[in-house]
Phi, psi and omega in degrees: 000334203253335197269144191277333152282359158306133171301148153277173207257131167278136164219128187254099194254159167233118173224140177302127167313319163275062182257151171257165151000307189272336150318310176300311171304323185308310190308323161308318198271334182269298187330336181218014158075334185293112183299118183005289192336280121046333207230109182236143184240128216205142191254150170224157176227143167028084166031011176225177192266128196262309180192142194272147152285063185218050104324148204229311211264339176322116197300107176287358169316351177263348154302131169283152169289347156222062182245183198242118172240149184240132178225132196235130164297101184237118194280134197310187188259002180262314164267013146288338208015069152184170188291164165218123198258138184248089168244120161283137236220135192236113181262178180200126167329158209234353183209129121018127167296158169315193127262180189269340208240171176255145186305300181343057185353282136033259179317263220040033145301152207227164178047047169240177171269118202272173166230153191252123168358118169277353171265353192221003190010035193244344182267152163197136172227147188292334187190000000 
């Protein structure tokens, strides 16, 4: 359970539609010994983790029947023997999508390739 080398464990669960988030953790935790606490629940799309759960009272009826949830353990701080810290990280593009028309009042041309402000990379313009 503690080595990072352990496979992860697949659990095929029956839950009522109005069962909630915390239902679910429970079913986890007697199935694998792990205390609720413990228990973080995470939705994933295209292999990557798309949104932490951690509403409780939260309806799992609002889960899809193929959506992929992840329930991952993160160990207390006593079976860690150091502190432990839980942080959410929030991404952001690293450069603004394009717009499609050029910044010029003027211009306003459309399909062509613009180039973007090298200091604020939020302008585009035709020429």
């Amino acid at each position: 359970r503690k080595n990072p080398e352990y496979e992860p464990k697949e659990l095929i669960l029956k839950l009522p539609p109005e069962g909630t988030l915390e239902l679910l953790k429970a079913s986890v935790a007697r199935k694998t010994s792990i205390p609720m606490t413990q228990l973080r629940v995470f939705e994933a799309y295209r292999g990557k983790f798309q949104t932490m759960m951690s509403n409780n009272q939260q309806p799992i009826s609002k889960i899809g029947n193929n959506d992929i949830i992840i329930v991952s353990e993160v160990l207390s701080r006593r079976e860690a023997k150091e502190r432990v810290v839980e942080l959410n990280v929030i991404l952001r593009l690293q450069y603004p999508l394009c717009p499609t028309a050029c910044s010029r009042k003027e211009c306003g041309r459309k399909g062509v390739e613009l180039k973007r402000c090298g200091r604020c990379k939020y302008v585009a313009y035709c020429n």
